[in-house]
C-alpha positions in Angstrom: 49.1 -2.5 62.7 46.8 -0.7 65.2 45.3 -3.8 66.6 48.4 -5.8 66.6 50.3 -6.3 70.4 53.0 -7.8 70.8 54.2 -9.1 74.0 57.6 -11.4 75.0 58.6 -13.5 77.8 62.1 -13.4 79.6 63.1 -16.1 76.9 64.3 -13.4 74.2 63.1 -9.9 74.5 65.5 -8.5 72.4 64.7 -10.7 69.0 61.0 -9.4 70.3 62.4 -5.8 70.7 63.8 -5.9 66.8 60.1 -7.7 65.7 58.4 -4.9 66.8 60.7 -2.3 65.1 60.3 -3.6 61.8 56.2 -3.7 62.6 56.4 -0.2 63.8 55.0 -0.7 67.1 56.1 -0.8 70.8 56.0 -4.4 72.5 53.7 -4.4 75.6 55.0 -5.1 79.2 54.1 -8.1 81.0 54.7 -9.1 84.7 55.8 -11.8 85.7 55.9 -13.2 89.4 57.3 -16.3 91.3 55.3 -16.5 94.4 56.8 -18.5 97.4 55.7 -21.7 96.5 57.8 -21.7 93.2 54.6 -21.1 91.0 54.3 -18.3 88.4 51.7 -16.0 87.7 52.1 -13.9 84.0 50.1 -10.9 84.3 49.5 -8.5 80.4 49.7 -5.3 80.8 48.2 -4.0 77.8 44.6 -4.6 76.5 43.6 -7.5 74.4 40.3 -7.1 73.7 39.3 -8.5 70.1 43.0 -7.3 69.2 45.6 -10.0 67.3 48.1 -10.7 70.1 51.3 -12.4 69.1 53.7 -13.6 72.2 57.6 -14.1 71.2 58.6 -16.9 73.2 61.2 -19.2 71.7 62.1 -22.5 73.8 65.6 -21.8 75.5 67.2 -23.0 78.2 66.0 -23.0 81.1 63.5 -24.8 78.4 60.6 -25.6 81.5 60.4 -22.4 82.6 59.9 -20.2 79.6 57.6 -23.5 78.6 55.3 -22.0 81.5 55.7 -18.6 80.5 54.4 -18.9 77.4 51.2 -20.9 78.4 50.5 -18.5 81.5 50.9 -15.9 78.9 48.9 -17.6 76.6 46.2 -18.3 78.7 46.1 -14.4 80.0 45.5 -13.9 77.0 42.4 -15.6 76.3 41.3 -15.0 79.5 41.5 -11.1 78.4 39.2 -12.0 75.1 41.9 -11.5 72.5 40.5 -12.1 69.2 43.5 -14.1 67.9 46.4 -15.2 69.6 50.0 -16.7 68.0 52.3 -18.5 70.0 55.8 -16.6 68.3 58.4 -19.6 68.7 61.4 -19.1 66.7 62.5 -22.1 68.6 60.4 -25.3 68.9 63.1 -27.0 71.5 60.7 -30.1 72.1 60.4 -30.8 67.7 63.6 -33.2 68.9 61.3 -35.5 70.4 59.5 -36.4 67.4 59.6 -39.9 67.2 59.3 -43.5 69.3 63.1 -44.8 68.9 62.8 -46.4 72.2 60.7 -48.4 74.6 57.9 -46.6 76.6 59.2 -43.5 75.3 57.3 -40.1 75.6 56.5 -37.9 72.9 57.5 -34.7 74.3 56.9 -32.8 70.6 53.2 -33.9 70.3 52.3 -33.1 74.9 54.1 -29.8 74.5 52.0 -29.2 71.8 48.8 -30.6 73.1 49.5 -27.6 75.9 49.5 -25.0 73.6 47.0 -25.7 71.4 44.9 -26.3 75.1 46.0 -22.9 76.3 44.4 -20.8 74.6 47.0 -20.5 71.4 45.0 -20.1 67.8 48.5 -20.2 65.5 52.1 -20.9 65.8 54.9 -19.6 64.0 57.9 -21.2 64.4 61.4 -21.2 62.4 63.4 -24.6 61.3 61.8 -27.4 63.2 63.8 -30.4 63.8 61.4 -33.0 61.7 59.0 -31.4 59.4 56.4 -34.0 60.7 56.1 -31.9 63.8 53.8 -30.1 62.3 51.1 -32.5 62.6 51.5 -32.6 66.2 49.7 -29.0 66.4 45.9 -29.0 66.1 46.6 -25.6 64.9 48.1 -24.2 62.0 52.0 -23.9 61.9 54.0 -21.4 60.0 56.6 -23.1 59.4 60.0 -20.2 58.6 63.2 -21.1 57.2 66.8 -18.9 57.4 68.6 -20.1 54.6 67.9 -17.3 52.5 69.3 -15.5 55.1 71.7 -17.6 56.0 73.1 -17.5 52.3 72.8 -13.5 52.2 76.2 -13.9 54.7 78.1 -15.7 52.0 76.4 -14.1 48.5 78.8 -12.3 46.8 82.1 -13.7 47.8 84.5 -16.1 46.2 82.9 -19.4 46.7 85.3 -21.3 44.1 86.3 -24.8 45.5 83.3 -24.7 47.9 80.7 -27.7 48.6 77.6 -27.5 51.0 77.4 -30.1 53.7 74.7 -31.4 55.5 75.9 -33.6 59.3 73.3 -35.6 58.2 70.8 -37.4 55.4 67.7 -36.4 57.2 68.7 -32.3 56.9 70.3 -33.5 53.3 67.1 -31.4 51.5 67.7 -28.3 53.0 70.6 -28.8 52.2 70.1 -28.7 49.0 68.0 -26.0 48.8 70.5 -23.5 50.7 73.3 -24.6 48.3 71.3 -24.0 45.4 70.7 -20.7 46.3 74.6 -20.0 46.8 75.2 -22.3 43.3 77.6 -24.9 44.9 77.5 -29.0 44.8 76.6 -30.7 48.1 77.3 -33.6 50.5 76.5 -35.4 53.2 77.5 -36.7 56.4 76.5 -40.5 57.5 75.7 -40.6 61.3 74.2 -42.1 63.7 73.1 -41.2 67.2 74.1 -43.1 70.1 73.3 -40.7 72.7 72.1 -37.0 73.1 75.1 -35.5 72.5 77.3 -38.2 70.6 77.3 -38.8 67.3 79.5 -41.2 64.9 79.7 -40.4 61.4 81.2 -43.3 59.2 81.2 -41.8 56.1 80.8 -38.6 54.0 78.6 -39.0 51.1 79.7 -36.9 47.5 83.2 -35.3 47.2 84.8 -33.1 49.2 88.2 -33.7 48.1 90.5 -30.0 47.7 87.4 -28.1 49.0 86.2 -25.6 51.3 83.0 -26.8 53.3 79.9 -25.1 54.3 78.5 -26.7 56.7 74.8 -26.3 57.5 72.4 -27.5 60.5 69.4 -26.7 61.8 71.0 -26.8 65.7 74.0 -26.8 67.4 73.8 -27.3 71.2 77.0 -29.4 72.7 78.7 -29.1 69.3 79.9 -33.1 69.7 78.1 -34.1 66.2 79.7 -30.8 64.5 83.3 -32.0 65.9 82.6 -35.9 64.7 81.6 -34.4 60.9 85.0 -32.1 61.3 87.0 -35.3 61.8 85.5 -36.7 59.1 85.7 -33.7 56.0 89.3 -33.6 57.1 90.1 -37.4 56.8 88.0 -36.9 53.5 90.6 -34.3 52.1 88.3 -31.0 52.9 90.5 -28.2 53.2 88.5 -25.8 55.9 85.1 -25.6 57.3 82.5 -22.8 57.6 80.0 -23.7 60.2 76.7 -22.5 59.7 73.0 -23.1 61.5 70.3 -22.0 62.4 69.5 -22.4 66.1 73.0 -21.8 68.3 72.2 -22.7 71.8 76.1 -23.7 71.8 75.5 -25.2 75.3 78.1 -27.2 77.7 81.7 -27.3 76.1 79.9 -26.2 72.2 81.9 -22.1 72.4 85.2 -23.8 73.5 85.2 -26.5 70.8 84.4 -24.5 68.0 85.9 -21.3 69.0 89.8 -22.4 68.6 89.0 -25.2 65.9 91.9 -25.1 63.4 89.5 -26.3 61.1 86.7 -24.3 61.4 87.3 -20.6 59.1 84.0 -19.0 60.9 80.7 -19.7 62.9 77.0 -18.6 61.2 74.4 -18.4 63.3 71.0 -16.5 63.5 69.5 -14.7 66.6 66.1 -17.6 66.9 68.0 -17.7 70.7 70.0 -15.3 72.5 73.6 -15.7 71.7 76.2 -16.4 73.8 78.1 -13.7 75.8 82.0 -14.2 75.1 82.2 -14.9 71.4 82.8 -11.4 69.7 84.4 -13.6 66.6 80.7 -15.3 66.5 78.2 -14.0 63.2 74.9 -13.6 64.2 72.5 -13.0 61.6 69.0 -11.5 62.6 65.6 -12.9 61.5 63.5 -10.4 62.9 62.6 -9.3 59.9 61.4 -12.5 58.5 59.0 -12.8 61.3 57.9 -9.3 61.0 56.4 -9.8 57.6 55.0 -13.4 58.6 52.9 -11.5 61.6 51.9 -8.7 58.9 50.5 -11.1 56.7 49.1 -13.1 59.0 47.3 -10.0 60.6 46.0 -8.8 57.4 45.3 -12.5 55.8 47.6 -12.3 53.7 49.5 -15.6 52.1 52.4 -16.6 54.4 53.4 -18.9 51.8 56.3 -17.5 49.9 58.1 -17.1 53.3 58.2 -20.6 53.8 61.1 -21.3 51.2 62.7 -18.2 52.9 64.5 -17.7 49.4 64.3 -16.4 45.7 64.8 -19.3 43.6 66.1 -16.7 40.7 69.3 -16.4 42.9 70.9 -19.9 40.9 70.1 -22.3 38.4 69.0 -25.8 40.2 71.6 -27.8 41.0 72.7 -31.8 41.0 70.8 -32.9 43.6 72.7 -35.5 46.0 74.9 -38.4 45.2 72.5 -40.6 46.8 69.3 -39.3 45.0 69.5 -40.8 42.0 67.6 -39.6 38.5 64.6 -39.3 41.2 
């Protein structure tokens, strides 16, 4: 991994910091300024010359700014003749504006990656994106990660009787699926709607949860108001407790104080795509640095990336009933 650097923002340096120790190399320095006039300037301090430069940046609040972070960085980089440079975003924070659901709407997902691609940025690879079509937004190619295998490492080996997987949604009902597979358990879904950023109403839960303990897994949880809503609803349904597990936890606004003293809720699951919050000792972060580690040394020595993709030996379980809703299809 000679000609490998690896450099970070101020998004996440630690998840960087933990990347680099399972590649076996140091991650370079880079300064960054703030002159008077509010503007940045991201400076490398290591050289790039015909080297494979990979910058750890995930989007995380305060979203703009590490936004420009990556793209002066990205652009310093090309700028320095780097033979190959990946954009490392473990989280893709504009993949939620995916789609025209409104009038004169912009389509944050597709700009932000327009700007990339335009900076300089050869690859991305990202973790868990919203929609899968955000993929075709980039004109460059996108490994795309997933954490369930991960994510279902946590609860392997313990007594899963009465247990059902739950998805807060139809749209993240296939992943669903696949991350209760793995752990050999039925699944359900929530029915929701979305009538505002951070309110949800789900009317119904589709499959039984009757008598059982619920895993429930999303890609994101920021405000937490769409976790509480599908809480309401497993325990009007009969569910007996709730495990809440995801992928991205930005827990922003009121999300640590309504799921940190939920009677309902048995545990939080999260991974470390963003920092975690400070004041949450009870919260279970699980790392993924080592899942990106292996993507970058294949990448580097063009290798096949694909196997990473399903994040998960299928060996682990049989396949199981797929949802209620499904069909024979």
């Amino acid at each position: 991994m000679n000609d490998v650097v690896v450099f970070s923002g101020s998004a996440h340096p630690a998840l960087a910091d933990r990347i680099c120790n399972h590649l076996g190399v140091t991650r370079s320095p880079v300064d960054i300024k703030r002159f008077s006039n509010d503007c940045l300037q991201a400076q490398l301090l290591a050289n790039c010359r015909q080297r494979d430069v990979y910058i750890v940046q995930p989007l995380v609040p305060p979203t703009q700014e590490h936004l420009m972070e990556l793209l002066l960085m990205i652009d310093a980089a090309r700028g320095a003749s780097a033979a190959q440079i990946t954009a490392v975003m473990p989280h893709y924070a504009y993949a939620r504006s995916d789609k025209k659901d409104a009038p004169r709407i912009s389509l944050g997902g597709r700009l932000v990656a327009d700007m990339i691609s335009t900076a300089g940025c050869h690859r991305v690879l990202t973790m868990a994106l919203h929609a899968p079509q955000v993929h075709g937004f980039f004109s460059t190619p996108v490994d795309h990660l997933t954490a369930i295998g991960v994510l279902a490492e946590h609860f392997r080996g313990r007594d899963l009787d009465d247990s059902i997987v739950v998805s807060p949604d139809l749209g993240n009902a296939k992943v669903a699926t696949q991350f209760a597979r793995l752990l050999g358990l039925p699944v359900a879904a929530g029915s929701k709607q979305r009538v505002a950023d951070d309110r949800v109403v789900i009317d119904s839960i589709v499959g039984d949860v009757s008598g059982r303990r619920a895993i429930i897994l999303d890609d994101e949880i920021a405000t937490g108001g769409s976790m509480l809503e599908l809480l309401d609803r497993l325990a009007d349904a009969g569910a007996t407790e709730a495990a809440v597990v995801c992928t991205h936890g930005l827990f922003a606004g009121k999300a640590v104080e309504r799921l940190r003293g939920h009677p309902f809720v048995t545990e939080v699951v999260t991974t470390d795509t963003v920092p975690p919050p400070s004041g949450w000792p009870e919260l279970t972060v699980r790392s993924v640095s080592a899942l990106f580690a292996e993507a970058i040394s294949r990448i580097h020595q063009g290798r096949s990336v694909s196997s990473l993709f399903e994040g998960v030996d299928p060996t682990h379980a049989p396949p199981q009933a797929k949802l209620p809703f499904d069909g024979a299809s």
